[in-house]
C-alpha positions as CSV (number, residue, x, y, z in Angstrom):
1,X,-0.8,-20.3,6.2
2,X,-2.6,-17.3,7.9
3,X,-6.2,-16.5,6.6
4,X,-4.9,-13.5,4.9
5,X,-2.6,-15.5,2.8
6,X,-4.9,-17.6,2.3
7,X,-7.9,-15.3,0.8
8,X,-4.9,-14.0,-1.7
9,X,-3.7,-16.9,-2.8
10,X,-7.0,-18.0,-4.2
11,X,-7.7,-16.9,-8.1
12,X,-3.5,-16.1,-8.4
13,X,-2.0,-17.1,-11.4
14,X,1.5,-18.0,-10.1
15,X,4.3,-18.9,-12.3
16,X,8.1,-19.1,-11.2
17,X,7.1,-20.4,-7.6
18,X,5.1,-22.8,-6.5
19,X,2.1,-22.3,-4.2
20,X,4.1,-23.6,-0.9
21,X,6.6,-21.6,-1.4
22,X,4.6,-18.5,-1.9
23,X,2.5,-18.9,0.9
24,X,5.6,-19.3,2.9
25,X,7.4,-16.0,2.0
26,X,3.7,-14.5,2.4
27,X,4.2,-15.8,6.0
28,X,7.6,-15.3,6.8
29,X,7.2,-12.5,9.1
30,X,4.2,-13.4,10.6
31,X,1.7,-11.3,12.4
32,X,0.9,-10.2,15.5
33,X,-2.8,-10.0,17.7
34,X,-3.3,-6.3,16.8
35,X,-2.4,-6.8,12.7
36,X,-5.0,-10.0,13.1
37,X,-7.9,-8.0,14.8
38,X,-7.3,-5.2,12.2
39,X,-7.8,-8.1,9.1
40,X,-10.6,-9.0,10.9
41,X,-12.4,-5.6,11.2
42,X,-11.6,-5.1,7.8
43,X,-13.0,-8.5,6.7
44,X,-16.1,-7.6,8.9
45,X,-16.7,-4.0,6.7
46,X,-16.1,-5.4,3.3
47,X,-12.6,-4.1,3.2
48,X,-9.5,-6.0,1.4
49,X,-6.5,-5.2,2.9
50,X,-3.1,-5.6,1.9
51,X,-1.7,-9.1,2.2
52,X,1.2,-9.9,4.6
53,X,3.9,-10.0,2.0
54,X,3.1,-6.6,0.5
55,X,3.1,-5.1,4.0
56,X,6.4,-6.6,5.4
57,X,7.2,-4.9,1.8
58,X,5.9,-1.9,2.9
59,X,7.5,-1.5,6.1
60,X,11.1,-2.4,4.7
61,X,10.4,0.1,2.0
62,X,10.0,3.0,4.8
63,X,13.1,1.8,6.6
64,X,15.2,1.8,3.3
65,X,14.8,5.2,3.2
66,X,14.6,6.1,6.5
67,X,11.0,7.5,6.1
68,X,9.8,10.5,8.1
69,X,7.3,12.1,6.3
70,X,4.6,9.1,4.8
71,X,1.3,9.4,2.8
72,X,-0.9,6.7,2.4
73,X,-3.8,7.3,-0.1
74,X,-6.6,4.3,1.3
75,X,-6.3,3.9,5.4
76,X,-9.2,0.8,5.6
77,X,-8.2,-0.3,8.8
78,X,-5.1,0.0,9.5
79,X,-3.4,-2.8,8.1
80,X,-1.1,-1.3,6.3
81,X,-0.7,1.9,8.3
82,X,0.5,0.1,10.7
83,X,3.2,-1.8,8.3
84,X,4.3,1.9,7.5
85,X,4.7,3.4,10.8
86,X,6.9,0.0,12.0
87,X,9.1,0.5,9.2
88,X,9.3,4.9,9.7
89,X,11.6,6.5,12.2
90,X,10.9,7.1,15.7
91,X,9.8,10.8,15.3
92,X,7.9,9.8,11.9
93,X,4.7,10.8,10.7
94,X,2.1,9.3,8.8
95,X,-0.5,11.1,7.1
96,X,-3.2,8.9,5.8
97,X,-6.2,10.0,4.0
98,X,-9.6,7.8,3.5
99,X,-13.0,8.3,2.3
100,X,-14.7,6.6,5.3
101,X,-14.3,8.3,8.2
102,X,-15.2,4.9,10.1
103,X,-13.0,3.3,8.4
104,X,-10.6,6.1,9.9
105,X,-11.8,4.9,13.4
106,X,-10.8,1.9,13.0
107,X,-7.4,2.5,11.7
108,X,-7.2,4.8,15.0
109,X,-7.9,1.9,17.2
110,X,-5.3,-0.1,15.6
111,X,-2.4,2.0,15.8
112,X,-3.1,2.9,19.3
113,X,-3.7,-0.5,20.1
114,X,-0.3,-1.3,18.6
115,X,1.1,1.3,21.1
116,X,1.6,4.3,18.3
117,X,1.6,7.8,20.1
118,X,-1.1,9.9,18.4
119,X,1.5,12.6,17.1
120,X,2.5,9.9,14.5
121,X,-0.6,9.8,12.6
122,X,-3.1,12.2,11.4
123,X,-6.0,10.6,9.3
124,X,-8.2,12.9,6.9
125,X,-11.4,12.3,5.9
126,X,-12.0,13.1,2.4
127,X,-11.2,12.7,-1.6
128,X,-7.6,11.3,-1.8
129,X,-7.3,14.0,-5.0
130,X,-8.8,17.1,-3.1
131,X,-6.9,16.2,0.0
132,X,-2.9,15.5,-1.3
133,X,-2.9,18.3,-4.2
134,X,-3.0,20.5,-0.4
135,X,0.3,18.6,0.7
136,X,3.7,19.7,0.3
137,X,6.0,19.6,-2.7
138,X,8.6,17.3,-2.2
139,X,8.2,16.7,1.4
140,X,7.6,13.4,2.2
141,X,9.8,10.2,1.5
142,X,7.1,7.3,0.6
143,X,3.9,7.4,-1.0
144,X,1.6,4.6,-0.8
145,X,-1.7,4.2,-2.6
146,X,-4.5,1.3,-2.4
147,X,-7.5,3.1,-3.0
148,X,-9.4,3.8,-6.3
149,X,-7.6,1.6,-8.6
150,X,-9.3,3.8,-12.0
151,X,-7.4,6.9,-9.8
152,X,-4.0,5.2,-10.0
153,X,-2.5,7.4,-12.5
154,X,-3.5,10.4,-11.3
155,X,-2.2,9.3,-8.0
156,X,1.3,8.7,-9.3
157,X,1.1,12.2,-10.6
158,X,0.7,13.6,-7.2
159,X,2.9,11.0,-5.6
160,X,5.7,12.2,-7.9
161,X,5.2,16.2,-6.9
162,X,5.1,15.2,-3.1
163,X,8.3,12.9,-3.3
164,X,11.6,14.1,-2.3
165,X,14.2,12.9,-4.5
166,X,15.2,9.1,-3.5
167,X,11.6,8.7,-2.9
168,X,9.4,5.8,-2.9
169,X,6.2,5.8,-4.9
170,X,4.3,2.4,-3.9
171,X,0.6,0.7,-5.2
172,X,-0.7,-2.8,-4.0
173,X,-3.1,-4.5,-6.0
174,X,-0.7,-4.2,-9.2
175,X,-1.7,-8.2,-10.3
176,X,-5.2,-7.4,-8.8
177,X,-5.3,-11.6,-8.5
178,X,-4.2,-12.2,-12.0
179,X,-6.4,-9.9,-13.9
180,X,-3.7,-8.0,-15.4
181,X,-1.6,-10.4,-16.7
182,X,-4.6,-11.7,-18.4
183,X,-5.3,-9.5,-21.6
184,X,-8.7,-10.9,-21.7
185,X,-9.6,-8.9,-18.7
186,X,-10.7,-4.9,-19.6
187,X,-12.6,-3.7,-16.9
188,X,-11.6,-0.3,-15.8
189,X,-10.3,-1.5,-12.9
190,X,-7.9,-3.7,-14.4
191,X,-7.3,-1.3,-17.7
192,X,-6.2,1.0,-15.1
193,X,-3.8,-0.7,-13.4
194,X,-2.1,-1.5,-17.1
195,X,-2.0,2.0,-17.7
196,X,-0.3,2.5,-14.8
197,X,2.4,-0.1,-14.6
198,X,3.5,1.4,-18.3
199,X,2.9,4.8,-17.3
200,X,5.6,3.9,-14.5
201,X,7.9,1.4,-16.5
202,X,8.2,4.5,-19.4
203,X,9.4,6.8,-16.7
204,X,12.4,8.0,-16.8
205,X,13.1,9.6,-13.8
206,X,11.8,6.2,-12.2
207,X,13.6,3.0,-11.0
208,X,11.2,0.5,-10.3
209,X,10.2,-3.4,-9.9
210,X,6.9,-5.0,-9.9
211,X,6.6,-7.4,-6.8
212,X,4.6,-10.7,-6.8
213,X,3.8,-10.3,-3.1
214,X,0.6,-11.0,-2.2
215,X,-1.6,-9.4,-4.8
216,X,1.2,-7.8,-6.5
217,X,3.3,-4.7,-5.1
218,X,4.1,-2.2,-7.4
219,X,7.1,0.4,-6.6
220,X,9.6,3.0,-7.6
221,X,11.7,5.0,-6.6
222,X,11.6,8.7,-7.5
223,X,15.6,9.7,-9.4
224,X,17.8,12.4,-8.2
């Protein structure tokens, strides 16, 4: 089981599967030197990033739909950029947007690293909700968010305006290691995550499933 896995696993409330068989669908695509040196920056600047499962997710999401136009609210790294722009077309672009424009670097150094041509990404510096309210409507095919979990909502909302119809609106952390299943956890963090897995399930204009991948993948896909 790869570190990643590993640090996930720990604190899950797991019912349905047992832990083996968990860690081995965590696993099941494994990861290569570039992914693993990205974990480990991460790991080295406080950073979680998204597990293994959620990002082999994440890049079969974007090659469902044949993804061209991609935001990611949350770069860290590069972890999960990276998932992204494996799973986009050829001629794809990613625009990811962070807070920490070191974190930013870093992401940088991964996707070059992993051979990305720097016409693929662009990375902004600056307030996820300042920066995508100045994106297009209906423009872009996926949406991914793992950044400020109390900001969740508010990033569907914007998610939902960028979205083309057939769209993909995606969040990790959506268990946050078994917090939310547990009503006797009401931080905001975790309050906020509730209130956006209803806010999502009451939609109608939503089709959507909540994934137990890594530490829970939530996504939908935006109706026609």
């Amino acid at each position: 089981m790869s570190t990643a896995a590993a640090s996930i696993r720990e604190g899950i409330i797991a019912t349905g599967i047992d832990p083996t068989s968990w860690a081995y669908a965590e696993d099941y695509t494994g990861e290569d030197e570039v992914v693993t040196g990205a974990r480990a920056s991460a790991e080295d600047s406080g950073i979680s990033s998204i597990g293994p499962g959620a990002a082999s997710a994440l890049s079969m999401l974007a090659a469902a739909v044949g993804a061209k136009a991609v935001v990611e609210i949350g770069t860290g790294t590069g972890v999960s950029g990276l998932a992204l722009l494996r799973g986009m077309r050829a001629d794809g672009t990613l625009t990811t947007v962070d807070l920490d424009a070191e974190n930013q670097r870093l992401a940088r150094k991964t996707f070059l690293d992993a051979g990305v041509a720097s016409n693929r990404f662009r990375l902004i510096a600056g307030s996820a909700l300042d920066v995508v309210t100045r994106l297009t409507d209906g423009h872009y095919d996926l949406v991914f968010c793992d950044a400020d979990k109390r900001e969740y909502t508010a990033y569907l909302h914007e998610a939902l305006r960028l979205l083309r119809p057939g769209g993909v609106v995606a969040f990790d952390n959506a268990l946050l290691r078994g917090r939310v299943a547990d009503p006797s956890h009401r931080d905001p963090d975790t309050t906020a995550v509730r209130d956006l897995i209803r806010a999502i399930r009451d939609n109608d204009d939503l089709t959507s499933a909540l994934l137990p991948t890594s530490d829970g993948l939530l996504a939908a896909v935006k109706r026609a």
